[in-house]
Every structure is written in structure tokens, then in C-alpha cells.
C-alpha positions as CSV (number, residue, x, y, z in Angstrom):
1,X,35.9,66.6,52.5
2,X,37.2,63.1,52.8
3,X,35.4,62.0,55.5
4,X,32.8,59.9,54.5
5,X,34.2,56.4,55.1
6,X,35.1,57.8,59.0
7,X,32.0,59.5,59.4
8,X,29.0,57.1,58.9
9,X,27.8,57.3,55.3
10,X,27.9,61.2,54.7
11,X,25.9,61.9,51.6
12,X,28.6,62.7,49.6
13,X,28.7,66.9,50.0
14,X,32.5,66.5,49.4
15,X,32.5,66.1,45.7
16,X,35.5,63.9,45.8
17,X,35.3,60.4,43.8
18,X,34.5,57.4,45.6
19,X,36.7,53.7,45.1
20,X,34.0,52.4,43.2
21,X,35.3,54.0,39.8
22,X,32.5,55.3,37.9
23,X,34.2,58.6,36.6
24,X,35.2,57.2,33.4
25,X,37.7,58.4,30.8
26,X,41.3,59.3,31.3
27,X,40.4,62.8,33.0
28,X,38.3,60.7,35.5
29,X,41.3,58.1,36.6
30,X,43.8,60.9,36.7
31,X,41.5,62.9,38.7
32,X,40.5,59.5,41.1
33,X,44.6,58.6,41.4
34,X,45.0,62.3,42.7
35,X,42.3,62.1,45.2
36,X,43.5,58.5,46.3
37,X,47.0,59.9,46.6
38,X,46.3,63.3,48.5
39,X,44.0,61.2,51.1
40,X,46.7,58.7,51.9
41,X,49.9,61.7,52.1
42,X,47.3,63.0,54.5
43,X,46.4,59.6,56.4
44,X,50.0,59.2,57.2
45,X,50.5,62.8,58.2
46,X,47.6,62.5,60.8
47,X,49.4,59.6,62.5
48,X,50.8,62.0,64.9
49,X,47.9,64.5,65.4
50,X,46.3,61.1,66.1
51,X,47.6,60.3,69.5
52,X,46.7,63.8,71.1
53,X,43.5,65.8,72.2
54,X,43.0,67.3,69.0
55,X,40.0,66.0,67.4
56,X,38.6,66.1,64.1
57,X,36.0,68.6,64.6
58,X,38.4,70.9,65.6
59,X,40.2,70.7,62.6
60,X,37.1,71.6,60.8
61,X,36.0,74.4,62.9
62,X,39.6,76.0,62.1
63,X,39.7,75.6,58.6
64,X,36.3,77.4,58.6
65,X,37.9,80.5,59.9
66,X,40.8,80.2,58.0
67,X,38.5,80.6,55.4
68,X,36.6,83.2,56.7
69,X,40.2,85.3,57.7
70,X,40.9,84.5,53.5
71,X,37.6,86.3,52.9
72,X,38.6,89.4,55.3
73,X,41.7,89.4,53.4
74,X,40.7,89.7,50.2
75,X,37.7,92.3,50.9
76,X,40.9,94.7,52.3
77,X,42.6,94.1,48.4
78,X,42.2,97.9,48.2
79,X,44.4,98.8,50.4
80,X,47.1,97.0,48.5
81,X,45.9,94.4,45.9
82,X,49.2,92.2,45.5
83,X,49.5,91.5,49.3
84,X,46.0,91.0,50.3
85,X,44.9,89.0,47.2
86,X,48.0,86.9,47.5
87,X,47.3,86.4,51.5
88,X,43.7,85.8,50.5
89,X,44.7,82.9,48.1
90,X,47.2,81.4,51.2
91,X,45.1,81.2,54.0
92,X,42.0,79.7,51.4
93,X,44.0,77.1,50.4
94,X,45.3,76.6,53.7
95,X,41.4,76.4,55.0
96,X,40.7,73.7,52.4
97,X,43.6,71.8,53.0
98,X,42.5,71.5,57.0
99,X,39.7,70.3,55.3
100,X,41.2,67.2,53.9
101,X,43.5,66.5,57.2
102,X,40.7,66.5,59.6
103,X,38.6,63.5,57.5
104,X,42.2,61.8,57.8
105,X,42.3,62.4,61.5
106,X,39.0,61.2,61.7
107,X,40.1,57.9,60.3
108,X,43.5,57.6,61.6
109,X,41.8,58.6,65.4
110,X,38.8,56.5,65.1
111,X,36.6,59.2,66.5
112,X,34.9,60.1,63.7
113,X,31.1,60.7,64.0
114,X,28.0,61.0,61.9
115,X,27.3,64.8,63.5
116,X,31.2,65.5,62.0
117,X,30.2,64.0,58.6
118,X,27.4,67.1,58.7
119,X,29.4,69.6,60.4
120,X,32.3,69.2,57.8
121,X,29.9,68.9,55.0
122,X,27.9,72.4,56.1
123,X,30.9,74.0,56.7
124,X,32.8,73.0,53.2
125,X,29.7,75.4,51.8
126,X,30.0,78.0,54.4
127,X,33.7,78.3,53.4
128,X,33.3,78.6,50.2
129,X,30.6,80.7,50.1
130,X,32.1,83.3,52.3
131,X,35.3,83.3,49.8
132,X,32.7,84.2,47.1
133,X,31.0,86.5,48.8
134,X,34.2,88.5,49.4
135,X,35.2,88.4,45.9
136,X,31.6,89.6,45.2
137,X,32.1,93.1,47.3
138,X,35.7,93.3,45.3
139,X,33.2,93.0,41.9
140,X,31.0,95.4,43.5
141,X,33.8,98.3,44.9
142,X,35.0,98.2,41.2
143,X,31.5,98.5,39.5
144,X,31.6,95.2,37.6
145,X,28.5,94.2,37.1
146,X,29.0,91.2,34.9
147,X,31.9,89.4,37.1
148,X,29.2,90.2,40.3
149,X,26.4,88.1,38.5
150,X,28.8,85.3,37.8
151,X,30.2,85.2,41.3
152,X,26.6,84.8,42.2
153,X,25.6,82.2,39.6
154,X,29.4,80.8,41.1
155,X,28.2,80.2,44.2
156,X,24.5,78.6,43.2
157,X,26.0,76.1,41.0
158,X,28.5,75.2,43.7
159,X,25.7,74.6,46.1
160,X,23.9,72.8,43.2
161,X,26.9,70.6,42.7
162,X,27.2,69.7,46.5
163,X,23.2,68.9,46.4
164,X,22.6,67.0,43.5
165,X,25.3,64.7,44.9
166,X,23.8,64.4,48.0
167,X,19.9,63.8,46.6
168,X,21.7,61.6,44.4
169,X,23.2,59.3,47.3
170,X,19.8,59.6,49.1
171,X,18.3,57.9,46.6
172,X,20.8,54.8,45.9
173,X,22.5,56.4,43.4
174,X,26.0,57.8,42.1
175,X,26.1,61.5,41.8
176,X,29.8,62.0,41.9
177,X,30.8,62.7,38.4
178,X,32.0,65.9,36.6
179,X,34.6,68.1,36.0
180,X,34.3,71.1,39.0
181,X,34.4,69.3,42.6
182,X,35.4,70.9,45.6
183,X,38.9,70.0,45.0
184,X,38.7,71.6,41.2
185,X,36.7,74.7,42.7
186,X,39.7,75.7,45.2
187,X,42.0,75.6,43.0
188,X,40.5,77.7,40.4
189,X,39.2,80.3,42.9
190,X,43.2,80.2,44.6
191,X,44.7,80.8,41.0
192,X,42.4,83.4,40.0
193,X,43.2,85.6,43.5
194,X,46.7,85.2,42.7
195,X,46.4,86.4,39.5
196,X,43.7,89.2,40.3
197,X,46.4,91.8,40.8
198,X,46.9,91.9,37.0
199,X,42.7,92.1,36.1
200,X,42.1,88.1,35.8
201,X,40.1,87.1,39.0
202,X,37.2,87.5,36.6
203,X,38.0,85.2,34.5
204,X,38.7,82.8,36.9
205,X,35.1,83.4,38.0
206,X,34.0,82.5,34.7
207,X,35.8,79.7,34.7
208,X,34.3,78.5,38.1
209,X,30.3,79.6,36.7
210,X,30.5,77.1,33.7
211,X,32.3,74.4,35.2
212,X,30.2,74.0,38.3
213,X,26.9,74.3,36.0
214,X,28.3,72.5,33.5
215,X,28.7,69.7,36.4
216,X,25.2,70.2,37.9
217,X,24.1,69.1,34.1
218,X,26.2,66.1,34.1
219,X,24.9,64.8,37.3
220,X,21.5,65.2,36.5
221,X,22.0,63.6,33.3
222,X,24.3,60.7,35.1
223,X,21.2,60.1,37.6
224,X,18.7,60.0,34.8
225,X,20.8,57.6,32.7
226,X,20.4,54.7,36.6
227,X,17.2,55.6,36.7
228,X,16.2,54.1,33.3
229,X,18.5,51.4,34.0
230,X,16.7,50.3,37.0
């Protein structure tokens, strides 16, 4: 997700702030610092990785089945909720973390490419949206109706972030404001499976629907607000 300035101009699908700043208000710079510090920990941790074989789209291809092993995991919480929820919430973050270190391998190797931009973009969704999925079945085993819609209106809004970012970009605009990024959505979805063994994952999924919407809202509003400026 941070691979924009290596990969050509990608349209933004990361949902991370950019340097120019315009997340205002003390929740914004906080937010903007962290980002600024996790990409340069991870810059300097790719000097290595750098020198070798190992290319950036390789890095993205394995965090997408990290990923998708975190999704097998939690679908098996049946068996054993504590271990497989808790291995679930592991190997997620460990997919989305692969998913900052390949944009700094990108730019620490120089072989970044616009095709990587859209691969690591695409597959940012397809990560996340087989996490959901999983939790979804887990919704559906235990005949929760009410957590299954919100999963579903959890995934919609993420896409929904991701795109009205990208439109935004295509059309000269900012579109990277809001409280439920990428960065925001993983953690939320990684604290609710490692709470889920005592009933809260559904809550967390709460949690996730109204901050994503609420985040679709303030980037259409944000884009309307240029646009009458122009």
C-alpha cells in the first residue's frame, strides 16, 4: 500500500495519506506522522532484501496468500475458536504488513513498475475481501444474521473507500481523507479476531461498517468542496 511514489502514479487504492498534508486536524497529523514513520522503519528494513532476486511483486503475491491462509484459518474457528481466530489475526496482519514492505522494496530496489502499482492495488482488495468473506461464513455457521449484513455492507464500503480515492485522483483531485484507511481497517478487523473468542468480532464489524461509510461520505463531500473551488 505504499507504493505509489515507486510505482508510477498509482491512483491512490492504498488509502494512506500523501506528503502534501491535506488531512487536517490533530487526528490527521498523528495519523500522517505514523504513516511517514512505518514507511521509512520499512525503507530501511528493505535495504537488504534490496540487493537480492527478490522483487517487489513477489512480496505482493505472498502477502496475498498470507491473507488468504488467515481466511482458511479463521473459517476452521470451530474446531477451536482461541487458536484459529488468534492464528487468523497473525497471519492477516502479517499479509498486510508484506504489504507495506514490498512498496519499500520497490523503492529501495528501483524496480518498481506501473503493472506493480495495479497488482498491489487489486490485490490490497482481494485480501481483504477474502478476510471478510471468511468472517462472513463464521456469521453464517452461527446464524447471525445481523453481523452477516454488516460484514457485507463492511466489504462494500471498503471497496467504496478504495474507489472514491481512486476516481478522485483521476480527476486532479484529493480523495485521501477520512478516518477508516487500509491501515485503520486492518487493525480493527485484527483486534476484533483476537477478541472473537469471547463474542466481540461483531462489534468489531460494526465498528469497520460505519467507519468505512462514514469515510466514503467524507470523501465525497471533500471532492465536492474542490470542485466548487475550481
Amino acid at each position: 500500500m505504499a507504493r505509489e511514489s515507486a510505482k508510477g502514479g498509482r491512483a491512490g487504492e492504498a488509502d494512506t495519506p500523501s506528503s502534501g498534508g491535506h488531512q487536517g486536524g490533530p487526528l490527521g497529523r498523528v495519523k500522517e506522522g505514523y504513516t511517514t514513520g512505518v514507511r521509512r522503519v520499512a525503507f530501511r528494513a528493505m535495504a537488504g532484501l534490496a540487493r537480492t532476486r527478490v522483487t517487489p511483486d513477489a512480496l505482493t503475491a505472498l502477502g496475498l496468500s498470507v491473507c488468504a491462509l488467515a481466511a482458511v484459518a479463521v473459517y476452521f474457528e470451530y474446531r477451536n475458536e482461541m487458536l484459529w481466530f488468534w492464528t487468523g489475526a497473525v497471519l492477516f496482519w502479517a499479509g498486510s504488513l508484506l504489504d507495506v514492505l514490498d512498496g519499500a522494496l520497490a523503492r529501495q530496489s528501483g524496480r518498481g513498475t506501473p503493472f506493480g502499482a495495479f497488482l498491489d492495488s487489486t490485490t490490497d482488495r482481494v485480501g481483504e475481501a477474502v478476510m471478510l468473506g471468511a468472517i462472513a461464513l463464521v456469521f453464517a455457521r452461527d446464524g447471525n444474521e445481523v453481523a452477516l449484513a454488516a460484514t457485507f455492507a463492511a466489504m462494500t464500503g471498503s471497496f467504496l473507500v478504495s474507489y472514491t480515492r481512486a476516481k478522485a485522483e483521476a480527476l486532479g483531485l484529493k480523495g485521501d481523507v477520512g478516518i477508516g484507511s487500509r491501515a485503520e481497517r486492518v487493525t480493527v478487523i485484527v483486534t476484533g479476531l483476537f477478541l472473537a473468542p469471547w463474542g466481540l468480532l461483531p462489534w468489531a464489524v460494526y465498528l469497520l461498517t460505519v467507519t468505512a461509510w462514514l469515510t466514503v461520505i467524507q470523501r465525497i463531500v471533500h471532492v465536492r468542496r474542490q470542485l466548487k473551488r475550481s
